[in-house]
BABAVO-780286 format. One line per field, with one value per atom (N, C-alpha, C): residue number from 1; chain; residue in three letters; atom name; x, z, y. Coordinates in pm, 1 decimal, decimal comma. Last residue first. Example, Ala and Ser with C-alpha at 12.3 -4.5 7.8 and 13.67 -1.06 7.14 Angstrom:
<atoms>
n: (2 2 2 1 1 1) $
chain: (A A A A A A) $
res: (Ser Ser Ser Ala Ala Ala) $
atom: (N CA C N CA C) $
xx: (1285,0 1367,0 1290,0 1319,0 1230,0 1320,0) $
zz: (708,0 714,0 787,0 780,0 780,0 780,0) $
yy: (-225,0 -106,0 3,0 -569,0 -450,0 -330,0) $
</atoms>
This chain:
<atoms>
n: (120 120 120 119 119 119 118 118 118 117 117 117 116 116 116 115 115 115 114 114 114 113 113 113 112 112 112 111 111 111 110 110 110 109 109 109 108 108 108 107 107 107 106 106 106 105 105 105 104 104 104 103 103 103 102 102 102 101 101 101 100 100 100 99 99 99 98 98 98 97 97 97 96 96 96 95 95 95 94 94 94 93 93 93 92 92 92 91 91 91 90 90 90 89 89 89 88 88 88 87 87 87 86 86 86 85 85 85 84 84 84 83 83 83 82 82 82 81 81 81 80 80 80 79 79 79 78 78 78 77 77 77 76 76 76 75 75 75 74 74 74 73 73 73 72 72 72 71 71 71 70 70 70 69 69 69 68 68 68 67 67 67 66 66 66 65 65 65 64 64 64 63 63 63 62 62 62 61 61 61 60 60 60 59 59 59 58 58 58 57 57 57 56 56 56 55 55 55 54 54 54 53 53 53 52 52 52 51 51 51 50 50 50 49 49 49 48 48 48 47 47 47 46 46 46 45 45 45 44 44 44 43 43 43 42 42 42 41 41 41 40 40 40 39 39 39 38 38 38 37 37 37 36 36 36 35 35 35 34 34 34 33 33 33 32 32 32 31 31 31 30 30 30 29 29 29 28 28 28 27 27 27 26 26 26 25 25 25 24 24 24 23 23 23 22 22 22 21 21 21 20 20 20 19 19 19 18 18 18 17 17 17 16 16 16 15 15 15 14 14 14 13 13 13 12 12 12 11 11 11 10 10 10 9 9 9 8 8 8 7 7 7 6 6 6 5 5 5 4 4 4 3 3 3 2 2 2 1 1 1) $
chain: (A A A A A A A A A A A A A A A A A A A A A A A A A A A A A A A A A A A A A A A A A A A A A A A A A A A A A A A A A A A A A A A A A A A A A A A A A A A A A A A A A A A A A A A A A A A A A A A A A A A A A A A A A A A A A A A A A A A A A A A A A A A A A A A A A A A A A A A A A A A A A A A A A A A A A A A A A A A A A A A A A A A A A A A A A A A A A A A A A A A A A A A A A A A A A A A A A A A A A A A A A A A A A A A A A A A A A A A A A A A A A A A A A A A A A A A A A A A A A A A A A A A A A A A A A A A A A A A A A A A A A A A A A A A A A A A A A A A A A A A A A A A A A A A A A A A A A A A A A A A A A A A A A A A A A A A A A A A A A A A A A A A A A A A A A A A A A A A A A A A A A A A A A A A A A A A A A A A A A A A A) $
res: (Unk Unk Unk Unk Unk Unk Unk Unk Unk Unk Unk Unk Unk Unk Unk Unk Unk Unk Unk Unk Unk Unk Unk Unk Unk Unk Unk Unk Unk Unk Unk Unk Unk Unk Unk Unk Unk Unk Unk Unk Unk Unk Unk Unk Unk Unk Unk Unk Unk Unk Unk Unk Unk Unk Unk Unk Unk Unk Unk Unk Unk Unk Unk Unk Unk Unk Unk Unk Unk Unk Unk Unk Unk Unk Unk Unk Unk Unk Unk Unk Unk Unk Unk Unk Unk Unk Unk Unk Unk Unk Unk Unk Unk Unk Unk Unk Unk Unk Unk Unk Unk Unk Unk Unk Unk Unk Unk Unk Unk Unk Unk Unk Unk Unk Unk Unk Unk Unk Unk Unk Unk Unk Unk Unk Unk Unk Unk Unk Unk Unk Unk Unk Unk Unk Unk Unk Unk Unk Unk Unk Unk Unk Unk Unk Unk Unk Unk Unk Unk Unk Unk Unk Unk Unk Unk Unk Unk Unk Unk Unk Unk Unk Unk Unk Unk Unk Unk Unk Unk Unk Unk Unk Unk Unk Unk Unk Unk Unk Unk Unk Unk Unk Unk Unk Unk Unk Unk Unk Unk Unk Unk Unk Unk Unk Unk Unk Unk Unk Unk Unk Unk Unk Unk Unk Unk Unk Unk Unk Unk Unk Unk Unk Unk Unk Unk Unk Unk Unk Unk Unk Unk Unk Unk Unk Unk Unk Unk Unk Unk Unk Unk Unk Unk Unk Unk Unk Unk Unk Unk Unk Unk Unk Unk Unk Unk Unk Unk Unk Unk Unk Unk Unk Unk Unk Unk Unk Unk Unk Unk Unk Unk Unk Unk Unk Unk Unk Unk Unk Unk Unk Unk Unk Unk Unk Unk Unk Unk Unk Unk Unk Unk Unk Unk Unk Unk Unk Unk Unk Unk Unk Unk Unk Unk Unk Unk Unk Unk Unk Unk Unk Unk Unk Unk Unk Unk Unk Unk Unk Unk Unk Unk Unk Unk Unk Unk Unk Unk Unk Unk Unk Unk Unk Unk Unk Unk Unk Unk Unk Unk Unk Unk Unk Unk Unk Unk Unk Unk Unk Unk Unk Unk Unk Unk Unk Unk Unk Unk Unk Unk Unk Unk Unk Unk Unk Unk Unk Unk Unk Unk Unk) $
atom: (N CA C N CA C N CA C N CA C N CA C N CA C N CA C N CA C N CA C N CA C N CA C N CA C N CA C N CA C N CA C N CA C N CA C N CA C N CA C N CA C N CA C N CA C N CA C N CA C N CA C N CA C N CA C N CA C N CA C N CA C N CA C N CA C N CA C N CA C N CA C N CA C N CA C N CA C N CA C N CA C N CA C N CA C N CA C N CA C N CA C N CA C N CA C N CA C N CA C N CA C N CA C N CA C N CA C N CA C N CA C N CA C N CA C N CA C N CA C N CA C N CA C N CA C N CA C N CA C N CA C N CA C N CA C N CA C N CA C N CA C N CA C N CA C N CA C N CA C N CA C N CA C N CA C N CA C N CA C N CA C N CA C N CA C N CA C N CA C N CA C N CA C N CA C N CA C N CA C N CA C N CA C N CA C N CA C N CA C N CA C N CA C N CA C N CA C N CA C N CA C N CA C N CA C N CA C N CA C N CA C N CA C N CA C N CA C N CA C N CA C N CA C N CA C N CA C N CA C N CA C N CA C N CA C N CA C N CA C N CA C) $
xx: (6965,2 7056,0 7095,1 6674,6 6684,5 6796,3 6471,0 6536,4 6608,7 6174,0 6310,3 6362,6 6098,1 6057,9 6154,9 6175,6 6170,7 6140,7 6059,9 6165,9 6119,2 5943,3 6076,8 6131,3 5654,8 5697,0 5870,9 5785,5 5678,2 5643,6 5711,0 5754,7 5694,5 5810,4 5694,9 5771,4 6009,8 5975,4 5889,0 6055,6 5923,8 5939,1 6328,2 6270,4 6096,5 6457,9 6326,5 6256,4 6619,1 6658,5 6546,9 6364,2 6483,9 6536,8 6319,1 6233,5 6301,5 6577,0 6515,8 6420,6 6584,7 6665,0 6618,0 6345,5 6338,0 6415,9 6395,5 6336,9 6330,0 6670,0 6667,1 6575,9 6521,2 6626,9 6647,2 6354,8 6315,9 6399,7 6556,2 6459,8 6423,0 6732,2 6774,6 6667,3 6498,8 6577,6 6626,6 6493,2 6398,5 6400,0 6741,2 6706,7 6569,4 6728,9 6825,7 6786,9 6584,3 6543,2 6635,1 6750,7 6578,1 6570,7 6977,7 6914,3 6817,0 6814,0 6878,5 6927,7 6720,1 6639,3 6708,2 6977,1 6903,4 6783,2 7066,3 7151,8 7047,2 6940,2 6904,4 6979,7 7136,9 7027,1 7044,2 7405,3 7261,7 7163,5 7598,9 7424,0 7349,3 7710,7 7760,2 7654,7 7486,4 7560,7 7628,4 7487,5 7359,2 7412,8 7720,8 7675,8 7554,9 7732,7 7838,3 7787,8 7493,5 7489,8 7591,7 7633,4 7495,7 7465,5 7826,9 7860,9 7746,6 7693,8 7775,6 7811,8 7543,6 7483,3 7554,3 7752,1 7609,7 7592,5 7831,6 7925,8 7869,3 7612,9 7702,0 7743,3 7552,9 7504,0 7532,4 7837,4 7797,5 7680,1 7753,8 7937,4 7899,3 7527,3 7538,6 7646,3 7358,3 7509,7 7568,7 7160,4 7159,2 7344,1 7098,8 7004,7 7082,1 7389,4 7271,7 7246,7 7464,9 7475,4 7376,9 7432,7 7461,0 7457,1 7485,8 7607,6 7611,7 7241,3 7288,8 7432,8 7142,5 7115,4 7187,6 7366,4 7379,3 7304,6 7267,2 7406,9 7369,8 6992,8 6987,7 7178,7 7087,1 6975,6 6999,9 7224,9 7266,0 7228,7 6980,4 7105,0 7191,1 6792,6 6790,4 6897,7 7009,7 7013,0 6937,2 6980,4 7092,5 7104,1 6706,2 6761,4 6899,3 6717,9 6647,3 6679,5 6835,1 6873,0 6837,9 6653,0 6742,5 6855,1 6418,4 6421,2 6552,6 6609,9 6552,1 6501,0 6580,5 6706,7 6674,2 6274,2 6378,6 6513,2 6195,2 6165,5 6275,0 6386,4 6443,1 6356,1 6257,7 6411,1 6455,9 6032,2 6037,4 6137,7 6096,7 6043,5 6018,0 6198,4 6269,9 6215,6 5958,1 6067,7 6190,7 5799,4 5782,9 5861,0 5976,2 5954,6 5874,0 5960,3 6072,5 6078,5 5704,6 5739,4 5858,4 5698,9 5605,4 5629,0 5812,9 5889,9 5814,6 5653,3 5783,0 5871,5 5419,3 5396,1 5501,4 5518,4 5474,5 5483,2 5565,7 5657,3 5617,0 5277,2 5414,6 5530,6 5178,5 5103,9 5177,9 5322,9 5310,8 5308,1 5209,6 5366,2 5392,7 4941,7 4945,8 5135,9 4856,9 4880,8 4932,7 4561,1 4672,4 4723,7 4273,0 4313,0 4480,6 4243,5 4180,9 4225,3 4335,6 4392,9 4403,1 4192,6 4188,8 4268,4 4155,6 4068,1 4087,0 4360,3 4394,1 4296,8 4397,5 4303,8 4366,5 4606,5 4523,2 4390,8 4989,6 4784,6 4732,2 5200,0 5142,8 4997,3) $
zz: (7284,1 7211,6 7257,1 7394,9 7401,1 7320,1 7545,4 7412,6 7436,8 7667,4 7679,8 7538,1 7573,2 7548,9 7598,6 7748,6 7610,4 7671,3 8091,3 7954,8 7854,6 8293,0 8315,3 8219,7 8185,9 8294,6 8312,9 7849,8 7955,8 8072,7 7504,7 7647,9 7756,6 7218,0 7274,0 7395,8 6951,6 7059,7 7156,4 6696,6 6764,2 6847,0 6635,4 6730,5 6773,0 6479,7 6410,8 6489,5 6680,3 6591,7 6527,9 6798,0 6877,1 6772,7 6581,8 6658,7 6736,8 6578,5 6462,2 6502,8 6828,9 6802,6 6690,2 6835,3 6930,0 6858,5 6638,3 6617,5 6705,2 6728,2 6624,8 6595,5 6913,0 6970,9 6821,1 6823,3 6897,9 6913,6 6720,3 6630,6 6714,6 6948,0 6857,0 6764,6 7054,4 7153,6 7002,2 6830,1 6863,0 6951,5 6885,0 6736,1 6768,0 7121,6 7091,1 6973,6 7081,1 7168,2 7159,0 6889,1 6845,3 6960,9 7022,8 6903,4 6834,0 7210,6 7244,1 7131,3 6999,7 7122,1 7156,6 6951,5 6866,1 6947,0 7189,3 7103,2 7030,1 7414,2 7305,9 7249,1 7710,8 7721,1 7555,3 7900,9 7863,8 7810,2 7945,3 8034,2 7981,1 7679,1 7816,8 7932,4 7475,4 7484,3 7654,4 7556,0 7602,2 7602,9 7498,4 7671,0 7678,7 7265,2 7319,1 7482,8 7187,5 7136,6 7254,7 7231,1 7335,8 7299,5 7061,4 7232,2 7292,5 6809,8 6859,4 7016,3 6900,9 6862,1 6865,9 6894,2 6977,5 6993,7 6699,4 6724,8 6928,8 6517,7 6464,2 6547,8 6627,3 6666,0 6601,6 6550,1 6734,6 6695,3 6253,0 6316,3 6451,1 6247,9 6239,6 6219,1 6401,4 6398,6 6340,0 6367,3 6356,8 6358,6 6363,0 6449,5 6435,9 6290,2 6226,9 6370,5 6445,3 6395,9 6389,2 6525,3 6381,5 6305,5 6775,1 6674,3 6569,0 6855,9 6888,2 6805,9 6832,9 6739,1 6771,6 6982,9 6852,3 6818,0 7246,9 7223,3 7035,7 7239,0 7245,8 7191,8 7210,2 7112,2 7104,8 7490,2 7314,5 7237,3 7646,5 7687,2 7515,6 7554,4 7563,1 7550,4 7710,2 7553,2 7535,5 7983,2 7924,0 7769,1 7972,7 8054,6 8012,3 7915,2 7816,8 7900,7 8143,1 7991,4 7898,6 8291,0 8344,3 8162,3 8243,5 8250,8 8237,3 8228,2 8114,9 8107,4 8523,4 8362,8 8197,5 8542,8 8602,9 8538,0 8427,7 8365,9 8388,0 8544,8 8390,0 8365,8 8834,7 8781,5 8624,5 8726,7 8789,2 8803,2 8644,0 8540,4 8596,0 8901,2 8769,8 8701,4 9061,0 9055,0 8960,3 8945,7 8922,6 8959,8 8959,1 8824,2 8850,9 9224,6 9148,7 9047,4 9243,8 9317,5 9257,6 9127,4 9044,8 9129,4 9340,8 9148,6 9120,1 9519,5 9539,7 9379,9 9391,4 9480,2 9478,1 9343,4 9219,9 9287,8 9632,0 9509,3 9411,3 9721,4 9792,4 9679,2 9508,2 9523,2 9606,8 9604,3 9484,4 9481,7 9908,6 9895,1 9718,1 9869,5 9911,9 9868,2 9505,6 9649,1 9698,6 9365,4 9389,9 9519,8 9360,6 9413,6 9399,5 9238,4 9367,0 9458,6 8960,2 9078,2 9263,0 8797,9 8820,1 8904,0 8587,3 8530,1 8655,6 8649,6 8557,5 8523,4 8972,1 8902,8 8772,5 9176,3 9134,8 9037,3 9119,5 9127,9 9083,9 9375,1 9252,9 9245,1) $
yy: (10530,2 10541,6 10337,8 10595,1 10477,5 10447,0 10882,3 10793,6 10711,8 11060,6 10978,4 10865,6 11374,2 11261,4 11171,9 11645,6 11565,2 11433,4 11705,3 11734,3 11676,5 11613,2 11593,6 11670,9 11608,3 11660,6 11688,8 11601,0 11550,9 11624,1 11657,7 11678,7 11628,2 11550,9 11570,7 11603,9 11678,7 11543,3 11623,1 11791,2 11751,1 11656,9 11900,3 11993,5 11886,6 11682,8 11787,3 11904,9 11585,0 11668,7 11760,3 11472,0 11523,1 11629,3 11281,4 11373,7 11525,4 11147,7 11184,6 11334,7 10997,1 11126,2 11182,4 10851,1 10959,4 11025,5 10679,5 10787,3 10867,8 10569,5 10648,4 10731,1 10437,8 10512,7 10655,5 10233,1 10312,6 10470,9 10101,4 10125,0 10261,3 9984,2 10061,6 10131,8 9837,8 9961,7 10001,7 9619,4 9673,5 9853,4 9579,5 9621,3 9660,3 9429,1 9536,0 9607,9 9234,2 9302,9 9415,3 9059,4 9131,4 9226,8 9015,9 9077,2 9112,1 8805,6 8971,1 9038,6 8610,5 8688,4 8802,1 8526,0 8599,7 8650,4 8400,0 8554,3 8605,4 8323,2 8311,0 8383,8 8264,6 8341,0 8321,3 8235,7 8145,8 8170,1 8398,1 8447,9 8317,3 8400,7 8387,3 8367,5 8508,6 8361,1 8302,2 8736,9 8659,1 8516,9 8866,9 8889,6 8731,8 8816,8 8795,6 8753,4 8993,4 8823,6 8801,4 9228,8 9188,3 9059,9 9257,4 9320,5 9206,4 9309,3 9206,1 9176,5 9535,7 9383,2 9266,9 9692,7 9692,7 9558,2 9717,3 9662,2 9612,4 9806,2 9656,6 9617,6 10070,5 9937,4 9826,0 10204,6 10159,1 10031,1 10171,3 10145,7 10116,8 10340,0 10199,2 10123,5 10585,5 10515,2 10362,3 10814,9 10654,6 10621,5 11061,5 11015,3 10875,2 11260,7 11173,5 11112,6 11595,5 11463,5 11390,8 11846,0 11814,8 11685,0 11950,3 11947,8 11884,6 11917,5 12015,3 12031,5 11635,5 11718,0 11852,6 11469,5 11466,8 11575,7 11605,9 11605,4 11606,3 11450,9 11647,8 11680,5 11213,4 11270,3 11397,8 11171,3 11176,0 11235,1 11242,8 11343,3 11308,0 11012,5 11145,7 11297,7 10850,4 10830,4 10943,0 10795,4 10871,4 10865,0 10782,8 10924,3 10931,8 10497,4 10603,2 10755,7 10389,0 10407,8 10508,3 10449,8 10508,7 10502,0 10308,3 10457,5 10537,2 10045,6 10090,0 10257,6 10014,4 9992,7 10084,4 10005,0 10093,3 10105,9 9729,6 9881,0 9979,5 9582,1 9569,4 9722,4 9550,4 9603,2 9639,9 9442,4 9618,1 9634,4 9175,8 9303,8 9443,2 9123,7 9107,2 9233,5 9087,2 9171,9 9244,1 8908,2 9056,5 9161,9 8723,3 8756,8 8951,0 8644,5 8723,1 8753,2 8618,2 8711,3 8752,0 8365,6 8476,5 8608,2 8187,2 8216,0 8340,4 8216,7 8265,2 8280,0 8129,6 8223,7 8315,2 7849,5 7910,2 8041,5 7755,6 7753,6 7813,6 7793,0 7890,1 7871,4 7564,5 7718,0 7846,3 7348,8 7401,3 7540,5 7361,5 7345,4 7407,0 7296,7 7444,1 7492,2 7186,4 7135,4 7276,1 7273,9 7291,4 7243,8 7313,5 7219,8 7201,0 7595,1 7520,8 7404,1 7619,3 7632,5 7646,8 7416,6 7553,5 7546,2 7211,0 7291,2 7417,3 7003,1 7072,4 7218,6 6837,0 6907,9 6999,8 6870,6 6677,5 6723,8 6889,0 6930,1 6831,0 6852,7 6799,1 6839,9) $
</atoms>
């Protein structure tokens, strides 16, 4: 229990290993979710170059209807906000379209690795 609101000085030490050990898995968390996410965007790239190479539109909106439904489904189960993972998906989807957009226009930027990574 802290016997002080104005800092974290007086934190009890038992608190301060409990907060210590939560904020350890959180940063774990979020260096697993980047890494997910590289690895996503490495295979949505490989789409982007697929779709523009034969022609096809940057946007699918038959996959992400059925996207979106897929990922409410998952979050509901998970406990987790549906509409929160619908924003966070629509957000990836936003993203995704312009990479391929780019992709197709021949202007995606390059990195070391290649094109730009995309986010199908």
């Amino acid at each position: 229990m802290t016997t002080s609101s104005t800092g974290t000085d007086d934190v009890d030490p038992a608190v301060r290993e409990e907060l210590t050990r939560l904020r350890d898995s959180i940063d774990n968390i979020d260096a697993a979710v980047v890494h997910m996410l590289a690895e996503r965007f490495k295979c949505t790239q490989q789409v982007g170059r697929l779709k523009a190479g034969h022609r096809l539109p940057p946007a699918d909106p038959a996959r992400e209807a059925r996207q979106i439904t897929r990922l409410r489904t998952l979050a509901e189960n998970a406990k987790l906000d549906p509409a929160f993972a619908e924003k966070f998906l629509n957000f990836i989807i936003a993203e995704v379209i312009r990479h391929h957009e780019h992709i197709a226009d021949g202007t995606a930027k390059s990195t070391a690795d290649g094109p730009a990574p995309t986010t199908d």
